[in-house]
Backbone bond lengths (Angstrom), bond angles and torsions (degrees), N, CA, C in turn:
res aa  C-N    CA-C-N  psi(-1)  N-CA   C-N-CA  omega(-1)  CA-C   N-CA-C  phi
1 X - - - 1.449 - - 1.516 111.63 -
2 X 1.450 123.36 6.48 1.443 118.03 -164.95 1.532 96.33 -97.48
3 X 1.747 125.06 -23.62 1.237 123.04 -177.98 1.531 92.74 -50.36
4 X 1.116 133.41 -63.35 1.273 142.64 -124.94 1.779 115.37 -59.79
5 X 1.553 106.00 -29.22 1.684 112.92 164.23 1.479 105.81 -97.10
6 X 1.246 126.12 -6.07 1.664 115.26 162.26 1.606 96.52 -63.60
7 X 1.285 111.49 -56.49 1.510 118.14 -148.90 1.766 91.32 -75.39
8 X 0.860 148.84 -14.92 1.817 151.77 173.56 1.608 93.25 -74.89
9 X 1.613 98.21 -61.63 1.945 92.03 -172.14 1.232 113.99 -47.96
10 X 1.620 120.76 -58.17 1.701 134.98 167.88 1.589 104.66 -25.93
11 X 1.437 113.29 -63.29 1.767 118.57 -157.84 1.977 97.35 -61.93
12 X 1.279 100.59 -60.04 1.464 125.15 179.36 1.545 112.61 -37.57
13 X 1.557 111.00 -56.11 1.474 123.78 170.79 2.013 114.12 -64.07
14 X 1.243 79.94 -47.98 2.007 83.57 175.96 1.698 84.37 -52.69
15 X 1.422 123.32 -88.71 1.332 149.59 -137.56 1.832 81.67 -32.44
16 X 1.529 112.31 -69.92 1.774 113.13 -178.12 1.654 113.33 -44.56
17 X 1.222 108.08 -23.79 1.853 105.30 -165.65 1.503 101.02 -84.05
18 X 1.801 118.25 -32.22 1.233 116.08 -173.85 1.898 113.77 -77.43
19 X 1.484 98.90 -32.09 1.347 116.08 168.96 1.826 112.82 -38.60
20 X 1.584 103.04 -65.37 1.093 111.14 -149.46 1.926 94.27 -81.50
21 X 1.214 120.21 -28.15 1.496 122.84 177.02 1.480 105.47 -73.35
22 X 0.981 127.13 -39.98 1.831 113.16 158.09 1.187 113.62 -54.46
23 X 0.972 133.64 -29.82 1.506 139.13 -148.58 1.697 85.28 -102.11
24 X 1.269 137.07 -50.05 1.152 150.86 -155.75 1.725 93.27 -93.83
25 X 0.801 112.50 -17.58 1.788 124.36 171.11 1.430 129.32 -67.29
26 X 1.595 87.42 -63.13 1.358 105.79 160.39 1.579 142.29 -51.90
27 X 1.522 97.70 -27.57 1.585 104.86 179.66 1.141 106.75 -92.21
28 X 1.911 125.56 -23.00 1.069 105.86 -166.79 1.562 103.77 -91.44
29 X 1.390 114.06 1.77 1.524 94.21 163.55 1.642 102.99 -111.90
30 X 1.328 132.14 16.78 1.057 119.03 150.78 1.989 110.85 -55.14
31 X 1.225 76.59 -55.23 2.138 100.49 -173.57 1.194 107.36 -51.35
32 X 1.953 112.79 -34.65 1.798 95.34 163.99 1.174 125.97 -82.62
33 X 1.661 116.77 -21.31 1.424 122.06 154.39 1.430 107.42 -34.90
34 X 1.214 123.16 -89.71 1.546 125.45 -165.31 1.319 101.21 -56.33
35 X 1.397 149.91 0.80 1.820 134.75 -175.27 1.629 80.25 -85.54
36 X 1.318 124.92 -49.61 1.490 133.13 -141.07 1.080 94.73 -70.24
37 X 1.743 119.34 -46.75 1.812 108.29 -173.01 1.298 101.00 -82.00
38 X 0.862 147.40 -27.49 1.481 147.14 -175.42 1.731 105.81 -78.67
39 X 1.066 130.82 -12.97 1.259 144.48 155.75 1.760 119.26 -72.42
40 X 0.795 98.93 -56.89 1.608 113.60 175.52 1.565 112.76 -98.65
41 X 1.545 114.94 16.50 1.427 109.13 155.98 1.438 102.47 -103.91
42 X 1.607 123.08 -21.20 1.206 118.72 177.35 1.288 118.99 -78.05
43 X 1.713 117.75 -46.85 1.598 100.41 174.00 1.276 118.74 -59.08
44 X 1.770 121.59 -9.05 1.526 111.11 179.39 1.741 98.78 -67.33
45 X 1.407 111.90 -63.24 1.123 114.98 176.29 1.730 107.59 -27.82
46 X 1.045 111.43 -71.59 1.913 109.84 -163.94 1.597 97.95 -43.34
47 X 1.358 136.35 -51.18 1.117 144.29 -115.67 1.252 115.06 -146.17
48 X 1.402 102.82 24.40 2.074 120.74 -170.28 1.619 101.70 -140.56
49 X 1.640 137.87 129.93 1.040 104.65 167.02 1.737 104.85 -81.49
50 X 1.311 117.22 178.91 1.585 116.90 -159.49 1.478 107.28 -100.23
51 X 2.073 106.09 -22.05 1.552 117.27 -177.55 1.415 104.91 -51.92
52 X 1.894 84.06 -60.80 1.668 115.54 -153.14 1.784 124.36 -75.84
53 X 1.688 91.74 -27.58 1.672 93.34 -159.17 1.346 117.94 82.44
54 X 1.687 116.38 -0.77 1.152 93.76 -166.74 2.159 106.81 -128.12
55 X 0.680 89.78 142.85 1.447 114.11 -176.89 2.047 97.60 -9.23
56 X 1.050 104.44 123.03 1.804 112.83 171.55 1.199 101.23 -84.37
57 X 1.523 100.32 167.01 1.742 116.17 174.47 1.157 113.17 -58.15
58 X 1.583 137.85 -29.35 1.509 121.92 -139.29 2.184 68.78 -92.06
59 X 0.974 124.32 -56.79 1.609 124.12 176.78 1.602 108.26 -35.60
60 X 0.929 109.95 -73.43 1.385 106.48 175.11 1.470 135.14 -39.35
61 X 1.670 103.80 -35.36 1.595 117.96 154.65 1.373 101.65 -57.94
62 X 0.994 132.17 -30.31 1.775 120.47 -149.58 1.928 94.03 -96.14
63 X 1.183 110.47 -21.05 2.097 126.63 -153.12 1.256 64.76 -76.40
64 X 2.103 121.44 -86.77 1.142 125.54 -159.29 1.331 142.32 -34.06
65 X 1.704 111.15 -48.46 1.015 136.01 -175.29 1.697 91.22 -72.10
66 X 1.160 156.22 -52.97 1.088 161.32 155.91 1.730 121.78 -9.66
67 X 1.447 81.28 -58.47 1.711 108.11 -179.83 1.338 113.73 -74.28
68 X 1.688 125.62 -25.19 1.018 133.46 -172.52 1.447 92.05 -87.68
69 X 1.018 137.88 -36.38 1.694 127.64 173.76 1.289 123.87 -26.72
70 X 1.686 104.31 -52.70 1.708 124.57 -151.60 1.616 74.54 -92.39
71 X 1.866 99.02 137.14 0.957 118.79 160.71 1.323 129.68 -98.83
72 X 1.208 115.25 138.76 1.778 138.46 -142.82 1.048 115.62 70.03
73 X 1.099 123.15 20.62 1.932 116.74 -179.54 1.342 105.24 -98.70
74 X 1.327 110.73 119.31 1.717 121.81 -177.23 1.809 89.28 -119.65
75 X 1.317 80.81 162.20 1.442 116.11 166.39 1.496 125.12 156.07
76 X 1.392 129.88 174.66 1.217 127.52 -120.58 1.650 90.77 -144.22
77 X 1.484 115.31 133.33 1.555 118.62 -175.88 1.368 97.31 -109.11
78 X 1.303 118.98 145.26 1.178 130.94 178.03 1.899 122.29 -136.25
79 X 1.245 98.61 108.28 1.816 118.24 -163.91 1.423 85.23 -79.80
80 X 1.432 116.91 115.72 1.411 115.17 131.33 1.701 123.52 -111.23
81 X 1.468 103.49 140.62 1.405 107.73 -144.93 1.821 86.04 -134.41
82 X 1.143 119.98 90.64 1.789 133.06 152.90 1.303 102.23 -41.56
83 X 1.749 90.47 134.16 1.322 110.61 169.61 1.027 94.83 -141.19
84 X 1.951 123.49 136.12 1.162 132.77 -171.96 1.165 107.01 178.60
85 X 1.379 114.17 142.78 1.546 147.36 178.71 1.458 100.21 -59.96
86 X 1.337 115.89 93.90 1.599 113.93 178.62 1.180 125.04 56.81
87 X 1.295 120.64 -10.60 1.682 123.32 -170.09 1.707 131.91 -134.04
88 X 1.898 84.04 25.86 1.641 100.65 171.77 1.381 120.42 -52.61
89 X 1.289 107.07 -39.20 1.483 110.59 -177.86 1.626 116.56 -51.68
90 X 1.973 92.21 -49.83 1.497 84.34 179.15 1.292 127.67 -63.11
91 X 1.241 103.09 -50.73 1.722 125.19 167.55 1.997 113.79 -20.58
92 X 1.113 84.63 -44.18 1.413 90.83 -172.17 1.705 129.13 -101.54
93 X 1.448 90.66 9.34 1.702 109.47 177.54 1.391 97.44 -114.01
94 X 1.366 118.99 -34.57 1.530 114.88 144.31 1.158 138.93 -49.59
95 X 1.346 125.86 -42.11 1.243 129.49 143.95 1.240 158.31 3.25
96 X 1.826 91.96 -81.68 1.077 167.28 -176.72 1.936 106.64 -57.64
97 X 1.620 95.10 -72.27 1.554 118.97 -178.38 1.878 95.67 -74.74
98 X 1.248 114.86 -33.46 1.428 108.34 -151.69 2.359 93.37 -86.74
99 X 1.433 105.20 -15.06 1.565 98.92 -166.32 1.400 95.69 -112.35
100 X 1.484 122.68 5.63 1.394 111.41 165.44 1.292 113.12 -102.18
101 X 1.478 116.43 21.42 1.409 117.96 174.99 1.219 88.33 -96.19
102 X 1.343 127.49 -41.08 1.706 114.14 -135.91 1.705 92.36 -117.87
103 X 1.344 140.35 -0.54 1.225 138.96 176.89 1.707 110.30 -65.05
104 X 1.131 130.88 143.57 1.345 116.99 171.36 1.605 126.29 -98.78
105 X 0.915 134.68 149.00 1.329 146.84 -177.55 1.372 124.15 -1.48
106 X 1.795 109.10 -42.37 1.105 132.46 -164.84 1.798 117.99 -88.46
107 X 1.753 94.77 -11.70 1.508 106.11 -157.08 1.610 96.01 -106.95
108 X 1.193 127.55 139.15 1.622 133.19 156.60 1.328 116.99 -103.36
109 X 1.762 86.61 123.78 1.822 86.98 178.08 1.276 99.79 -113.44
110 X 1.543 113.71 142.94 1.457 138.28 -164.82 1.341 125.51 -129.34
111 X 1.486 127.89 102.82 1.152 126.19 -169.03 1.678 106.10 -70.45
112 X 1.440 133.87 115.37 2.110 115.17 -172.96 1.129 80.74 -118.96
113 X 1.136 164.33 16.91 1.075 153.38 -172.06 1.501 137.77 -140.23
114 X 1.418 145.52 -152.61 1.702 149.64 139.61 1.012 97.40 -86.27
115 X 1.317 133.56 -46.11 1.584 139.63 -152.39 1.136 109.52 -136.92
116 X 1.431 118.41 7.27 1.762 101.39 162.45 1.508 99.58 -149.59
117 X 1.628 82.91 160.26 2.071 106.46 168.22 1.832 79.62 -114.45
118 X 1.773 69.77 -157.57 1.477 97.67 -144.07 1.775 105.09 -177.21
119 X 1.448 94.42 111.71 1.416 117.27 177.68 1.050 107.57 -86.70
120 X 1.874 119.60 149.49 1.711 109.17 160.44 1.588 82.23 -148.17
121 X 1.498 105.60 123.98 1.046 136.36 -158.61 1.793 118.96 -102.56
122 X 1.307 154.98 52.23 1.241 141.59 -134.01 1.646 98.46 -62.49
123 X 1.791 92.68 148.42 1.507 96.93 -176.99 1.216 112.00 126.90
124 X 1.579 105.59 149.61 1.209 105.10 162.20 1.756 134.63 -89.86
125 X 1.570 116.25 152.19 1.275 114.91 -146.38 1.558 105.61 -39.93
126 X 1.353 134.62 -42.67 1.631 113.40 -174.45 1.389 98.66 -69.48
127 X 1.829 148.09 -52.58 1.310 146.29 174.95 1.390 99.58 -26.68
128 X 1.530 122.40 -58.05 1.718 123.68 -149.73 1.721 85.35 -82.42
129 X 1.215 125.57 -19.90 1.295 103.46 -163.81 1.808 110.14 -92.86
130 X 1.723 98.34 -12.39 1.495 114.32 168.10 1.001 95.45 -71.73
131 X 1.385 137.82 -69.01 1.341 125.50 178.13 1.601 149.36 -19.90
132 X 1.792 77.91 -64.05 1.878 85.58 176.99 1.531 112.12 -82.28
133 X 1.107 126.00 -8.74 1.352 130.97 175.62 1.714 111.69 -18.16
134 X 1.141 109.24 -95.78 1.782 113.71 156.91 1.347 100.48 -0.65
135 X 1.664 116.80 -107.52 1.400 127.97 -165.92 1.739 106.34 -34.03
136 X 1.354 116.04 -57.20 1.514 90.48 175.91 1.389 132.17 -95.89
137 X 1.181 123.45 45.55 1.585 146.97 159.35 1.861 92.41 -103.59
138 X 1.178 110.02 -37.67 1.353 115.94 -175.44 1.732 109.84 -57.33
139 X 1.436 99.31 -63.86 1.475 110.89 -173.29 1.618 102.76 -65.61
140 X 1.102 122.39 -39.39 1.654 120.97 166.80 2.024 125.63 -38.26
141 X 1.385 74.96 -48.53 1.478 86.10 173.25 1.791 121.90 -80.49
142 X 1.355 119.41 -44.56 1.110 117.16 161.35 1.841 121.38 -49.12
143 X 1.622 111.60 -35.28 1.190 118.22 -168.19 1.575 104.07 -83.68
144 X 1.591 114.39 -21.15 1.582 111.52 -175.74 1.672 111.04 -95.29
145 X 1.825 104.61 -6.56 1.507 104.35 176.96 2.010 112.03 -80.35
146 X 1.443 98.61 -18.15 1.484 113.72 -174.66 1.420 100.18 -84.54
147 X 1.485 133.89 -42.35 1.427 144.24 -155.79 1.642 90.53 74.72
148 X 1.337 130.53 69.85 1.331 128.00 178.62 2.009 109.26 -144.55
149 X 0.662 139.00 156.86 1.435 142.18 -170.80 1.600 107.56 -100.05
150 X 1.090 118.14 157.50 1.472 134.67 155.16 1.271 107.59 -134.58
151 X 1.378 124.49 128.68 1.471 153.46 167.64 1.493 112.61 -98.60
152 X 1.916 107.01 87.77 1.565 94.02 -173.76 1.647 100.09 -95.71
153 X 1.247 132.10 141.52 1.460 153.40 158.43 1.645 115.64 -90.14
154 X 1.167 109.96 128.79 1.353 111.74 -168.45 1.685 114.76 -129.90
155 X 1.355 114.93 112.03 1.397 121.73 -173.50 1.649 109.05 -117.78
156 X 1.262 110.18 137.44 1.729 120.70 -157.11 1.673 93.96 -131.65
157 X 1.684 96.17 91.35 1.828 103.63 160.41 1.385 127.60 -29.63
158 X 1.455 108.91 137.47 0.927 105.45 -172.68 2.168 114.40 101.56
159 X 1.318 86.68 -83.12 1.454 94.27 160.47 1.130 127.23 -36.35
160 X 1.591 105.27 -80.07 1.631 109.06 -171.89 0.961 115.58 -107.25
161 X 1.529 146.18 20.25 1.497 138.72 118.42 1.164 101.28 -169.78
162 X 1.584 105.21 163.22 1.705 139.76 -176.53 1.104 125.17 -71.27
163 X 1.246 94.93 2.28 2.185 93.55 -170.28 1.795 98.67 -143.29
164 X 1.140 134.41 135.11 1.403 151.02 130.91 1.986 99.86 0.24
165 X 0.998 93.34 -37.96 1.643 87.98 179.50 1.565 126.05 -75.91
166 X 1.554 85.37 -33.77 1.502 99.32 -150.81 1.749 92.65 -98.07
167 X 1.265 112.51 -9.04 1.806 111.94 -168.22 1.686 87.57 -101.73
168 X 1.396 126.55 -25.67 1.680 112.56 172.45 1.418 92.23 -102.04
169 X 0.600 155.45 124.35 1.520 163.67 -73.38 1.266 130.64 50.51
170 X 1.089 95.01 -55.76 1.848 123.34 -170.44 1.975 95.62 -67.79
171 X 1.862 96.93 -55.11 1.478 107.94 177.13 2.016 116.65 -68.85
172 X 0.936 98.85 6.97 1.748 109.19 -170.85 1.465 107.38 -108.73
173 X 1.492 113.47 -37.38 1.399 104.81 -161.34 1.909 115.62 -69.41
174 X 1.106 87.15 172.99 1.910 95.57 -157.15 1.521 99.76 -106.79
175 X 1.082 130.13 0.96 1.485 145.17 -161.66 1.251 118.94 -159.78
176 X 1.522 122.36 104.82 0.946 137.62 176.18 2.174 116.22 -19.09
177 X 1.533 113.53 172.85 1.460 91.25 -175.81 1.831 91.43 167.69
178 X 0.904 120.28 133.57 1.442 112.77 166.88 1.804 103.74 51.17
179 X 1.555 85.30 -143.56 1.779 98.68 -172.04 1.909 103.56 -71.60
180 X 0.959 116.39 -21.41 1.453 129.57 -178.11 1.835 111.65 -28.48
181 X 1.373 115.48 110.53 1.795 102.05 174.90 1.630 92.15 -100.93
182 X 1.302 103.28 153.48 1.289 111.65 168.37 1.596 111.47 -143.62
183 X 1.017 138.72 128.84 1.506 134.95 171.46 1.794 112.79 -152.38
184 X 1.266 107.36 141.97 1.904 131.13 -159.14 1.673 71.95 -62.25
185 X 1.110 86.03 138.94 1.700 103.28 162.45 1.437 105.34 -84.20
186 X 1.505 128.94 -51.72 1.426 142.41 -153.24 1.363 94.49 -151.74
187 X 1.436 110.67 148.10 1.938 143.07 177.09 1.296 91.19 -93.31
């Protein structure tokens, strides 16, 4: 009969050890709960601009370079680059809000700049140019309600360079160059 309060202390002692390891369970996936949002609030941060909501360059290197993997996948980057009397910024958060309504599913718009986004359009250059049609009738109109310009530049993967770097570049520049079209959207 002497087992009989060993074996109560034993049950009693388990009963506290199982207590406290749930309990000790719970936080540690609370604690991976919170690593996870705190993880994925930071790559938003790295990889969001903070004006726009909308996707930064170092992301946009990563979309492109991505896209350039899959073979036969063309499509066409498109620099729009605000020009305005003190009020590019606004101009272009206007923009900005007004072409991520109307872009479709397929298209990423990318703030790389102070003064410019940046379309990437799938397709080839007449497809991308069926495409972006909308958005730049879009940016025209936002740029002629400001009295402010848009300068879109248009670079077609594949074509005008091999790397994520070199095709937003190509889509950025302010001055014509090679295969590069560029023309004022708006006076």
């Amino acid at each position: 009969w002497m087992t009989a309060p060993t074996v109560v202390v034993t049950l009693v002692g388990l009963a506290i050890a199982i207590f406290f390891t749930i309990g000790d369970a719970r936080e540690v996936a609370r604690a991976r709960r919170a690593a996870r949002a705190a993880e994925q609030r930071v790559t938003q941060l790295a990889f969001t601009d903070r004006d726009t909501g909308l996707i930064n360059r170092p992301r946009l290197v990563q979309v492109v370079t991505d896209a350039l993997r899959q073979p036969g996948y063309t499509f066409c980057l498109y620099g729009l680059r605000v020009s305005a009397d003190g009020n590019a910024r606004d101009v272009l958060l206007e923009l900005a809000r007004s072409l991520a309504v109307i872009v479709d599913a397929d298209t990423t718009l990318a703030r790389v700049g102070s003064e410019q986004l940046m379309l990437m359009v799938p397709g080839d250059r007449a497809e991308a140019e069926a495409r972006s049609a909308r958005a730049l009738r879009q940016a025209e109109a936002v740029a002629r309600a400001h009295r402010a310009e848009v300068v879109v530049s248009v670079a077609q993967s594949r074509r005008d360079g091999a790397t994520a770097q070199l095709l937003i570049l190509h889509a950025s520049a302010r001055q014509g160059g090679g295969e590069l079209t560029e023309a004022p959207v708006a006076a």
